[in-house]
Each structure stands twice: as C-alpha cells, then as structure tokens.
C-alpha positions as CSV (number, residue, x, y, z in Angstrom):
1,X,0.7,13.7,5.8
2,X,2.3,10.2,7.1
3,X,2.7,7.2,5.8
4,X,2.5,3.4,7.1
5,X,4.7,1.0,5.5
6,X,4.7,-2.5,6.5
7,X,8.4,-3.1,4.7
8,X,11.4,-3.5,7.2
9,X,13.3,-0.4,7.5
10,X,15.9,-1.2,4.5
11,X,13.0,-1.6,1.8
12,X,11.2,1.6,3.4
13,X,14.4,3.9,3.1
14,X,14.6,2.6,-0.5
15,X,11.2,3.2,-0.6
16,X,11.8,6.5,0.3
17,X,14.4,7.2,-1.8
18,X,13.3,5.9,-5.1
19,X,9.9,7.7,-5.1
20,X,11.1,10.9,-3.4
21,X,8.8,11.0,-0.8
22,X,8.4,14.2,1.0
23,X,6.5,12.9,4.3
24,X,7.7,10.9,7.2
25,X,6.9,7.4,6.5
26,X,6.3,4.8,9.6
27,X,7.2,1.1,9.9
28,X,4.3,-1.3,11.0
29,X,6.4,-4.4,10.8
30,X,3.9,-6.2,13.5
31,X,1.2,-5.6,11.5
32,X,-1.1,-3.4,14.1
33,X,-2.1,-0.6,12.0
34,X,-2.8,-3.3,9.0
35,X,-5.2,-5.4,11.7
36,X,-7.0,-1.8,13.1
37,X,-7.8,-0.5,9.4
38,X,-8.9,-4.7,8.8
39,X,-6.7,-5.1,5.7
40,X,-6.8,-8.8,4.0
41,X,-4.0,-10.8,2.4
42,X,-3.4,-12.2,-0.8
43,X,-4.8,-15.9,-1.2
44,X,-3.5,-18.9,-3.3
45,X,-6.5,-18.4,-5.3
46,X,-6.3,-14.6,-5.8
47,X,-2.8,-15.0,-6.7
48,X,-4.4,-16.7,-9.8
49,X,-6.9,-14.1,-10.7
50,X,-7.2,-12.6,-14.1
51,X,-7.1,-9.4,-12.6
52,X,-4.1,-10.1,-10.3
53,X,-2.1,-11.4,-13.0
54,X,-2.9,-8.8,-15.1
55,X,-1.3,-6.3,-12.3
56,X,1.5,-8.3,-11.7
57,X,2.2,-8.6,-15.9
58,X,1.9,-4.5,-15.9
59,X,4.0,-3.9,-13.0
60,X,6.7,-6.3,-14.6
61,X,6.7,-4.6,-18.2
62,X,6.9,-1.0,-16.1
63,X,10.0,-2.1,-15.0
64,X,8.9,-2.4,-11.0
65,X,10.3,-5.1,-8.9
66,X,9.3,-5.9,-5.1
67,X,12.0,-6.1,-2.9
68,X,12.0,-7.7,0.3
69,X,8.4,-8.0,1.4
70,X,9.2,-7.8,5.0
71,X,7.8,-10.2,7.5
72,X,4.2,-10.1,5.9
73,X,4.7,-10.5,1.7
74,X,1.2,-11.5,1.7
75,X,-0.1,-8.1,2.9
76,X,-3.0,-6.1,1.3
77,X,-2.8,-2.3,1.5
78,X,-5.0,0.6,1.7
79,X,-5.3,4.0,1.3
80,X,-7.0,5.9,3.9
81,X,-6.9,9.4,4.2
82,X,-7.9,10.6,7.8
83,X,-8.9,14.6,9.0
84,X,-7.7,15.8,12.3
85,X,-9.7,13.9,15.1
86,X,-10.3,11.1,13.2
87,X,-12.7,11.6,10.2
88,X,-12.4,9.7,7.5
89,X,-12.0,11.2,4.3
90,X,-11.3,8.6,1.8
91,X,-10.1,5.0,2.3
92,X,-9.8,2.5,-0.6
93,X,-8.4,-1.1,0.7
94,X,-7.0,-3.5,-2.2
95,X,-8.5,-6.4,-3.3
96,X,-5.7,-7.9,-5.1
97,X,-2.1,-7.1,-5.1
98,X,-1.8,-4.0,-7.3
99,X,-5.2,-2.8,-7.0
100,X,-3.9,0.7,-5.3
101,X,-6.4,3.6,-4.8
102,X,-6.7,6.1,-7.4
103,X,-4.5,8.7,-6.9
104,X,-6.8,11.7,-8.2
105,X,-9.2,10.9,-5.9
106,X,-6.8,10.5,-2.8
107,X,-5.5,14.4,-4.2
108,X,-9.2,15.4,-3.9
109,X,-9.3,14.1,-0.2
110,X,-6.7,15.8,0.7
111,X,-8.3,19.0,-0.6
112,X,-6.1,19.7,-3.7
C-alpha cells in the first residue's frame, strides 16, 4: 500500500509521524496524480455549505488542526484503492473538505 499526499514534505513527515503510518507515503506537490484521478477543489460557495461547516465545526472540537496546506490548500482528496495492473477496487473522491471515504469500506477493498 502507498500513499499520495499533496502536503510539502514537512507537513507529510508530520503527517507521518502523528498518525503512525506504516506505508511509504509520496509527495504530489504539482498536482499530477490529483489532475489523473480528476479530483475537484473547494469553492467559495462550498466553503459555505451546511455540510462543509459542519465538517470543519467537528474537526475543530476533535482537536485537529491543518497545517500548511502546501501549494494547493484548496485541494479535494480521494480515496482510491487500485489492484495490481490497474483495477480499480474502490475510489471515493470528496465533495467537500472533510468528506473522506469510509474507512470500513476502504478495509474491505483491500480484502481485510
């Protein structure tokens, strides 16, 4: 398993080290793999949304806080999980910051 970040390399290695993660984890500071999977970006107007704030209200209260956002803060993520040669899985891309891809069903992609 690998990740994609799209973080400069400081936030990534906290990244890293705050949430323990146990697989390499790449930098797409340019953006590439974020234009190949076609993920969107966060709009004046989504920024506003019930939902968005509501993310951004729980995230807050749990005590998270975003560090630098790299060169793109407006980027959306996803979650796709791919098989050898290029099958698709799972994929789950967000629609509003905070709208991350359920992690039991990512577990069940990966066959666990």
């Amino acid at each position: 398993m690998t990740a994609i970040g799209t973080g400069g390399k400081r936030y990534a290695k906290a990244f890293i080290e705050d949430e323990d993660v146990p697989f390499p984890v790449l930098l797409d500071e340019d953006g590439i793999a974020a234009e190949i999977v076609d993920t969107g970006t966060i709009g004046v107007t989504s920024i506003l949304r019930p939902g968005q704030l509501a993310a951004g209200f729980r995230s807050f209260t749990g005590g998270h806080r975003q560090g630098n956002a790299g060169r793109r803060p407006l980027q959306l993520g996803a979650t796709i999980v791919m098989a050898p040669g290029g099958e698709i899985l799972y994929e789950d891309r967000e629609d509003y910051a905070g709208d991350h891809a359920d992690i039991d069903e990512v577990i069940r992609a990966l066959g666990g």
